[in-house]
C-alpha positions as CSV (number, residue, x, y, z in Angstrom):
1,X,16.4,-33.5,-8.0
2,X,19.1,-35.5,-9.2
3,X,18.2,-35.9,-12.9
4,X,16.6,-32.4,-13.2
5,X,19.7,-30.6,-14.1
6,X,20.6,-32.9,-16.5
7,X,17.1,-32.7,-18.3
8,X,17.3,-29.1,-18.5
9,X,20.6,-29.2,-19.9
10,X,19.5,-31.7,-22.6
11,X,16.3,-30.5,-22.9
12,X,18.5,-27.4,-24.5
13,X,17.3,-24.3,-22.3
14,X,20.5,-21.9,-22.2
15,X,20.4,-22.0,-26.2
16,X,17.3,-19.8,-25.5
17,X,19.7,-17.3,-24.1
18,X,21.6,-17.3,-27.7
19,X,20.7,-14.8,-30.8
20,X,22.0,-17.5,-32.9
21,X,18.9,-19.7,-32.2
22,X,16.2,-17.3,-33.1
23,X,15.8,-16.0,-37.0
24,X,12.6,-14.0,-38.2
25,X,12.0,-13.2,-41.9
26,X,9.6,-11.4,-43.9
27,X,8.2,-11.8,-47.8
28,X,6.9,-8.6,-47.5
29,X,9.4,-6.8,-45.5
30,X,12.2,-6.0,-47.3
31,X,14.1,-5.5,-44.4
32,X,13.3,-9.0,-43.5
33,X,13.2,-10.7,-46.8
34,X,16.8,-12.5,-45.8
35,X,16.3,-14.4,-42.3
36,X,17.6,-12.2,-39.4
37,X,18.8,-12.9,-35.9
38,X,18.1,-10.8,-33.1
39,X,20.8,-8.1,-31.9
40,X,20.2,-9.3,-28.2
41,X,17.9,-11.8,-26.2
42,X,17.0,-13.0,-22.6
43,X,14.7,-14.9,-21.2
44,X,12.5,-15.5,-17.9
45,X,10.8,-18.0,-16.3
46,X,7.0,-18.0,-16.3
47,X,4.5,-20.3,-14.1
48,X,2.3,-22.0,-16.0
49,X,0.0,-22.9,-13.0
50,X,-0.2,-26.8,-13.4
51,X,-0.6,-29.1,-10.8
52,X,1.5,-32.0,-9.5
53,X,0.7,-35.6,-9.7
54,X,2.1,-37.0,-5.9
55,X,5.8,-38.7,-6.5
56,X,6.3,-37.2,-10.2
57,X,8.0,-34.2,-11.3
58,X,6.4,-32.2,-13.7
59,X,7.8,-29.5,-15.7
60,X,5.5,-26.7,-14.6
61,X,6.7,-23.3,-15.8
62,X,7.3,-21.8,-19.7
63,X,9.8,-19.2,-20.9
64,X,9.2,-16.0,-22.3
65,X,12.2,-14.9,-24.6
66,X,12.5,-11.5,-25.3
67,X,13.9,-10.6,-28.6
68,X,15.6,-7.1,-29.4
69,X,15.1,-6.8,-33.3
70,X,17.5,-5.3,-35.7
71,X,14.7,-3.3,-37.3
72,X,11.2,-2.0,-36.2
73,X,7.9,-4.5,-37.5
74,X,5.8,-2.9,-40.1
75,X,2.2,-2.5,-39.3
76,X,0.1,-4.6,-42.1
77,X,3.5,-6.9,-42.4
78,X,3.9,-10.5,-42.0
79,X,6.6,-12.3,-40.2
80,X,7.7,-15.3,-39.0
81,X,10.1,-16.3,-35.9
82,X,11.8,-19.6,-36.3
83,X,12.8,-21.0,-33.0
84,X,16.0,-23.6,-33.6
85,X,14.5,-27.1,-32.9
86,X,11.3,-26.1,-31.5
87,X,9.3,-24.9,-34.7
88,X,8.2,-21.3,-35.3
89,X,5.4,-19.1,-35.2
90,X,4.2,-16.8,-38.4
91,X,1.8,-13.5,-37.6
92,X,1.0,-10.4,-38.9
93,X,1.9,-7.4,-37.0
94,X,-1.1,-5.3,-36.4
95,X,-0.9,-2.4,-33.5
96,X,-4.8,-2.8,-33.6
97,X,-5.3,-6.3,-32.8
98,X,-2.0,-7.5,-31.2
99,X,-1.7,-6.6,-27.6
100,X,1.1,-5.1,-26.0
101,X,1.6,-6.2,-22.2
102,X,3.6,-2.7,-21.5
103,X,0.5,-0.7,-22.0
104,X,-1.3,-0.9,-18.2
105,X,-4.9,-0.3,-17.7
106,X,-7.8,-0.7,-15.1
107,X,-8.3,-4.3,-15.5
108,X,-12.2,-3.4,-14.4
109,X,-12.2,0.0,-16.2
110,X,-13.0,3.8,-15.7
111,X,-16.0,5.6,-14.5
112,X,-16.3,8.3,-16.4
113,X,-16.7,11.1,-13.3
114,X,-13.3,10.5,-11.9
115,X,-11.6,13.3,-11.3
116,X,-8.2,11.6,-12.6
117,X,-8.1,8.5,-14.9
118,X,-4.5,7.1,-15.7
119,X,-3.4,4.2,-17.6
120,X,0.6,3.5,-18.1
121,X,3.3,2.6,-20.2
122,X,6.3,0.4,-19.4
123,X,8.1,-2.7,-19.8
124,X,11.2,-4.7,-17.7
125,X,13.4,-7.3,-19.7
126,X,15.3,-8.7,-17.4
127,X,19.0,-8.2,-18.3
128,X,18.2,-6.0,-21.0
129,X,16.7,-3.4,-18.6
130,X,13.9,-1.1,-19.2
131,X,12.5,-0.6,-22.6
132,X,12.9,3.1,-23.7
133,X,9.7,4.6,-25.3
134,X,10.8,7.9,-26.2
135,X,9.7,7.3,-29.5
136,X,5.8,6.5,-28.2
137,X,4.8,10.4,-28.8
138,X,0.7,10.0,-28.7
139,X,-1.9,7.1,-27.7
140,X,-5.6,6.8,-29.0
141,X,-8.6,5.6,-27.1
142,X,-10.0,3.3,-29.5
143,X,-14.2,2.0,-29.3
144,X,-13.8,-1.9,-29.0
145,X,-17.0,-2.4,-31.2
146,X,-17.1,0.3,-33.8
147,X,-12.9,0.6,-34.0
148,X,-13.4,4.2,-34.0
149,X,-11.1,6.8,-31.8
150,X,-12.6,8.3,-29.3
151,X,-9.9,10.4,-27.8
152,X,-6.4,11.0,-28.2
153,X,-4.0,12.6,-26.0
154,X,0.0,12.6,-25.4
155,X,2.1,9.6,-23.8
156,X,4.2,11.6,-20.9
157,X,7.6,10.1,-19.1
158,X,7.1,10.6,-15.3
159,X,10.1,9.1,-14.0
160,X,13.2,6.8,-15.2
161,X,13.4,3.8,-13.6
162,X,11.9,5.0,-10.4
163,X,13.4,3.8,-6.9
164,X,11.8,3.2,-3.5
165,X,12.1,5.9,-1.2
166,X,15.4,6.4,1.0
167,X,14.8,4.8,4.6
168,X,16.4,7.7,5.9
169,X,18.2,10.8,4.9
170,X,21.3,9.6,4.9
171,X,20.6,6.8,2.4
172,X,22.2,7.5,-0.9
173,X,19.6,7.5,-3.8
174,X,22.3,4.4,-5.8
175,X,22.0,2.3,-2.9
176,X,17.8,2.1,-2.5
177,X,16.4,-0.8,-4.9
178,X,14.2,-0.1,-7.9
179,X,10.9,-0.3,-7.7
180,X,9.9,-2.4,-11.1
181,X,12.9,-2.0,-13.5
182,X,10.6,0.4,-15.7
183,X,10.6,3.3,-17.3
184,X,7.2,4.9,-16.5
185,X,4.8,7.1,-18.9
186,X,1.5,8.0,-18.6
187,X,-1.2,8.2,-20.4
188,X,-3.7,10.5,-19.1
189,X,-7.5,9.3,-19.8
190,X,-8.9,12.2,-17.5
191,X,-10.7,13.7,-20.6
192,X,-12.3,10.6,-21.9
193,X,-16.1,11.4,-21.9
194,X,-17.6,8.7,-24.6
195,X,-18.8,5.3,-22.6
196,X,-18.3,2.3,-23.7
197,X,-15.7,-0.9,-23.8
198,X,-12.7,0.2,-25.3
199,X,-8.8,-0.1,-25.6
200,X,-5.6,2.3,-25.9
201,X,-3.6,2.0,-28.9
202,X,0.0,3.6,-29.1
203,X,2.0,4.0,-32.6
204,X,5.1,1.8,-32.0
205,X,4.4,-0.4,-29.4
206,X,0.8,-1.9,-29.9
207,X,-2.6,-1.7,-27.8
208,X,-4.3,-3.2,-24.5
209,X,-6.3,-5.1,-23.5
210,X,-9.8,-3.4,-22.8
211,X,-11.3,-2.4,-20.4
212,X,-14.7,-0.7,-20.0
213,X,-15.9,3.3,-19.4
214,X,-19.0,3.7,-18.0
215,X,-21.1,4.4,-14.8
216,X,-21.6,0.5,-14.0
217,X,-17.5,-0.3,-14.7
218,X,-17.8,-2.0,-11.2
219,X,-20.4,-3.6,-11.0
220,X,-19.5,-7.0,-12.4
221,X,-16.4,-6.4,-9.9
222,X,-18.3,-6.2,-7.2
């Protein structure tokens, strides 16, 4: 405990909390072809889940930095993010193949006789707040092994940044907490009838993971 302080410090963390030490650039983006910083960042703290050897301190947990871009990514478009002193990372944005972790579905899947079938769309950054996705108009259904869509339907905001419920009536609605920091839409699968493994795609923000639609969705659950 002594020393850890000091090795974060020199180890450079809070420069992960500067715009300055992030720059991504684009050959074929021209609004990337001259290395940009991003207008705001933050960062959290994420367990990576390792274990501890008895009397030694290991650095267990990761940071995920979330960058707020000057312009929107181009789908087809390659990019890379150059992280001062710690290297950089060089992909091609792709709404069909990169997923998005605000896009929420069944982690088992669907069976296609419910009478209501939901998946959502959200996302908290920390000090940046919710991410607005007022722009996310539409989502696809897309089949996981042919690519084809299956179904469409419209992404729907059903509440801003919902809170818990007062404890009584007198509590005012600015002093109850939030519930996750999100802005909540949802994307209404009710309609789906093809079976299959698939995966949602929305224009603007990317797709999920997938997730299966079918009459034994469970069973590998259970």
């Amino acid at each position: 405990k002594e020393f850890l302080v000091q090795a974060r410090e020199e180890l450079g963390e809070r420069k992960l909390e500067q715009t300055t030490t992030f720059a991504i650039k684009s050959m074929d983006d021209p609004a990337y072809r001259t290395a940009l910083s991003p207008t705001r960042v933050t960062r959290t703290f994420i367990s990576l889940g390792g274990n501890r050897t008895p009397g030694m301190h290991e650095v267990d947990y990761g940071h995920y930095c979330f960058l707020e871009l000057p312009s929107a990514l181009q789908t087809g478009r390659t990019y890379t993010v150059q992280v001062a002193g710690r290297g950089a990372v060089r992909f091609t944005y792709d709404e069909l193949h990169l997923v998005s972790r605000a896009i929420k579905v069944n982690q088992a899947g669907y069976l296609p006789n419910a009478p209501v079938k939901m998946a959502y769309l959200g996302a908290f950054a920390y000090e940046l707040g919710p991410i607005p996705f007022d722009h996310a108009k539409s989502f696809s259904v897309v089949d996981v092994a042919s690519g084809k869509e299956v179904f469409t339907g419209p992404v729907r905001l059903r509440e801003r940044n919902p809170r818990f419920t007062p404890k009584n009536k007198e509590q005012e609605a600015a002093t109850r907490p939030f519930m996750y920091g999100e802005d909540v839409y949802e994307l209404d699968l009710t309609g789906l009838k093809a079976e299959g493994n698939f995966f949602i795609t929305v224009p603007g923000v990317g797709r999920s993971w997938p997730f299966r639609h079918a009459a034994d969705t469970y069973g590998e659950a259970f």
